[in-house]
C-alpha positions in Angstrom: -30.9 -15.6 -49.1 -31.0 -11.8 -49.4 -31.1 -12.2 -45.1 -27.9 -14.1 -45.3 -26.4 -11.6 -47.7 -27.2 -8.7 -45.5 -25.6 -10.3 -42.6 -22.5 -11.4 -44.1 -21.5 -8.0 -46.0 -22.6 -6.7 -42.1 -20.1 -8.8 -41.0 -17.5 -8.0 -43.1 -18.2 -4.2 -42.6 -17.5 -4.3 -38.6 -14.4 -6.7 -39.4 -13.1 -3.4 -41.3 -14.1 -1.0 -38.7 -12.1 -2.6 -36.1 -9.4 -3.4 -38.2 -8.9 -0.2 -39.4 -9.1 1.2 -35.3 -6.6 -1.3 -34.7 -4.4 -0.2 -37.1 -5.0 3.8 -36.4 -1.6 5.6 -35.1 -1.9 6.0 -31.4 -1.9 9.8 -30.3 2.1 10.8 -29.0 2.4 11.8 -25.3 5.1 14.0 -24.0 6.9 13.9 -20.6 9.9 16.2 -18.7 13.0 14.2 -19.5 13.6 15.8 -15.7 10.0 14.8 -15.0 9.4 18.0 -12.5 6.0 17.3 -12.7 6.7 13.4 -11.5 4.3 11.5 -14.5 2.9 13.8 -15.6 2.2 13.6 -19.6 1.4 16.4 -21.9 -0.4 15.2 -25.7 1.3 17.9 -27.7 5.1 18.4 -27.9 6.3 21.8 -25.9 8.6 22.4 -23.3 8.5 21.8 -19.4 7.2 24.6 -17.5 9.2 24.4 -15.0 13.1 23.4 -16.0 12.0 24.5 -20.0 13.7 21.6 -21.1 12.1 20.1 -24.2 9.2 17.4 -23.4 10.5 14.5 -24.7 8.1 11.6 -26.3 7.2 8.2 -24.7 6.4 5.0 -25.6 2.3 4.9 -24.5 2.4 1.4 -23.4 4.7 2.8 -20.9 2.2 5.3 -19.9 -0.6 2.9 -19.8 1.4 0.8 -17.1 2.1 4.3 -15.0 -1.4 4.7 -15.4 -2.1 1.1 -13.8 0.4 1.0 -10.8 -1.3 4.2 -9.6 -4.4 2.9 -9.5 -6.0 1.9 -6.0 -8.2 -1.2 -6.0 -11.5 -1.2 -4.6 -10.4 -3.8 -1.7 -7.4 -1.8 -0.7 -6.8 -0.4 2.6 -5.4 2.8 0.8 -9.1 3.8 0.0 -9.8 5.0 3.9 -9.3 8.6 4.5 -8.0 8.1 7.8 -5.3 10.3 9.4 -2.8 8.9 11.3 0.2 10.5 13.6 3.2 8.5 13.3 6.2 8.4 15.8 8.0 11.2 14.3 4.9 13.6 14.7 3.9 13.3 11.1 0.6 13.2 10.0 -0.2 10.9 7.3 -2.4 9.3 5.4 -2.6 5.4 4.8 -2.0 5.9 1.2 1.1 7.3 1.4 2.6 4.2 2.2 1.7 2.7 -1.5 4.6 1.1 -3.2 6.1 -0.7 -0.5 5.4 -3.7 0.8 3.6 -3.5 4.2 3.3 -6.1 7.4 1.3 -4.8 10.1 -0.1 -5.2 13.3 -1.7 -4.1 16.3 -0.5 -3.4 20.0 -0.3 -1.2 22.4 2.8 -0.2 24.6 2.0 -0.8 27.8 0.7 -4.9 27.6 3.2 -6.6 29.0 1.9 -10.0 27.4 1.4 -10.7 24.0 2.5 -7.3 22.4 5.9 -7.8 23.0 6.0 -11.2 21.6 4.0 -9.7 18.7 7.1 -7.4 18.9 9.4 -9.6 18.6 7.9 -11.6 16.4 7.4 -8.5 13.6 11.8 -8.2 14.7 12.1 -11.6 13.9 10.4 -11.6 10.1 12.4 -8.3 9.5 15.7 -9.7 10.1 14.5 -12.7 7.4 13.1 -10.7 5.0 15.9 -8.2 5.0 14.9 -6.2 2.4 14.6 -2.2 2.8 11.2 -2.0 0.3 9.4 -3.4 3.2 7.7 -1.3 5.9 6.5 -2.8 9.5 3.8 -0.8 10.9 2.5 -1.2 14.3 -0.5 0.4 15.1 -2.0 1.3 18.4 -5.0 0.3 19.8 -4.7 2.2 23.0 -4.3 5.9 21.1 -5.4 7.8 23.9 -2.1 6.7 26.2 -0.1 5.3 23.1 1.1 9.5 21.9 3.5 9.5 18.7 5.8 10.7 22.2 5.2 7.5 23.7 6.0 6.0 20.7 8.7 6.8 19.8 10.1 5.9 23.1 8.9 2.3 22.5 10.3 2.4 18.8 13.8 3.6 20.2 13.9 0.7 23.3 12.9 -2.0 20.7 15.5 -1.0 18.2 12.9 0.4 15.7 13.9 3.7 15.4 14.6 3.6 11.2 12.6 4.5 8.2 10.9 0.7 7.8 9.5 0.9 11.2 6.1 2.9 11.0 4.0 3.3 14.7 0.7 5.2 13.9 -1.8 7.0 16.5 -4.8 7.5 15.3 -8.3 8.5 16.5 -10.7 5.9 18.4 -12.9 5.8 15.8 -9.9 5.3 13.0 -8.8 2.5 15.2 -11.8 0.7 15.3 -12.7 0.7 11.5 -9.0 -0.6 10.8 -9.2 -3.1 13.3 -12.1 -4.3 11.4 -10.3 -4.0 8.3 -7.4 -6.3 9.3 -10.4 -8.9 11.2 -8.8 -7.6 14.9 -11.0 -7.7 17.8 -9.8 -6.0 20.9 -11.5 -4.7 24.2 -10.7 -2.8 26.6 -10.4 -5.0 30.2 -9.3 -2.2 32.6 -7.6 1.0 32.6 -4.3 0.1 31.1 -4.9 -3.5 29.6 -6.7 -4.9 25.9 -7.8 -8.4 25.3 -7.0 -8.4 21.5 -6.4 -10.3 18.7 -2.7 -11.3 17.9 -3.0 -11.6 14.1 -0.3 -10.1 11.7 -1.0 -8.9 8.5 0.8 -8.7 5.3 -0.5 -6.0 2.0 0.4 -5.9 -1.2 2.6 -2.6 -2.9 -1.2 -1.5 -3.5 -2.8 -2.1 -0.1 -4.8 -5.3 -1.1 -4.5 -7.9 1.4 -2.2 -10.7 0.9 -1.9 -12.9 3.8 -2.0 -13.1 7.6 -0.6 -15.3 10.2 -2.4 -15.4 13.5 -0.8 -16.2 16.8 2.6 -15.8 18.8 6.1 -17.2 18.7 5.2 -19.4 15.6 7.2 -20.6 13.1 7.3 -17.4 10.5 8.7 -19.3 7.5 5.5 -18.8 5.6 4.9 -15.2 6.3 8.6 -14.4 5.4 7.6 -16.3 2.0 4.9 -14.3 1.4 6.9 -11.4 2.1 9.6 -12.1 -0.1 7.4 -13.0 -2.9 5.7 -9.9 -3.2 8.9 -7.7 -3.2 9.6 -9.6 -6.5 6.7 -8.7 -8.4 
């Protein structure tokens, strides 16, 4: 009896613990109304060191969602540190691409067999999608003769030469570990020609891997759903 007691009033004791964390205020955060400092939050009111405008409070649930949409999942491609030149002679990093939905796949400019249907086929689900929040990145497999010169030469004789169409050069090495990334094989057959894989891929605004579509001159309806689907969320 005295056993049953005990473990009831115990009970009843942790029942008002959490209860009474439940109901505990939740600590104020502070942001730039200007936000200089992009989301940056401050836990005491103040002013901005930079414009001195007055922080001004937020709701925290708001802050807690920030908090999530900049985190990177373990299974997203934004996790390797990889640099890559693009065809604008940028250097970049795979991560700066969160927040917009990417489709990508890899070629090389000199095949003059599948990569341009691949090509064409990436044109093709652009002109579907139409939707600007959507970036099409084309990486090369040949870096060594595929320079962000060369490139951009391919990018302007394809009609690709605008702010959605990414073309990245990176390191043998870098190459490799992507292509194994997005399940690519390739090899290298002679001096200027690649057996590879014709598979394109489409990632989530956080890099995660949401579907691919694997061969050439198929019917894209599905990819463009996919697409279009994850612009919406």
């Amino acid at each position: 009896m005295r056993n049953t007691l005990y473990n009831v009033t115990l009970l009843l004791l942790v029942s008002f613990a959490v209860q009474s964390c439940n109901n505990s205020p939740q600590e104020s955060t502070y942001q730039c109304p200007m936000k200089c400092e992009n989301e940056k939050t401050y836990k005491t009111e103040g002013s901005c060191p930079i414009c001195k405008m007055d922080l001004k409070k937020i709701d925290n649930k708001k802050t807690q969602k920030i908090i999530n949409q900049n985190e990177i999942p373990d299974e997203s491609i934004f996790n390797l540190s990889s640099k890559w030149n693009t065809q604008n002679g940028e250097t970049i990093e795979l991560k700066s691409l969160k927040g917009d939905v990417l489709v990508m796949v890899m070629i090389y400019t000199s095949c003059k067999a599948a990569c341009p249907r691949l090509v064409a086929d990436m044109r093709n689900i652009h002109d579907k999608v139409n939707n600007k929040s959507v970036k099409y990145v084309l990486v090369s497999i040949d870096p060594e003769t595929d320079t962000p010169e060369k490139l951009k030469a391919f990018a302007i004789e394809n009609q690709m030469d605008n702010n959605q169409w990414i073309f990245l050069q990176g390191s043998l090495d870098d190459v490799r570990e992507l292509s194994n990334v997005l399940a690519v094989k390739y090899k290298q057959i002679s001096p200027l020609d690649f057996s590879h894989s014709n598979i394109i891929s489409v990632f989530d605004k956080t890099g995660v891997l949401y579907h691919q579509q694997e061969g050439l001159g198929v019917d894209n309806k599905i990819i463009v759903e996919k697409i279009i689907e994850l612009t919406q969320k």
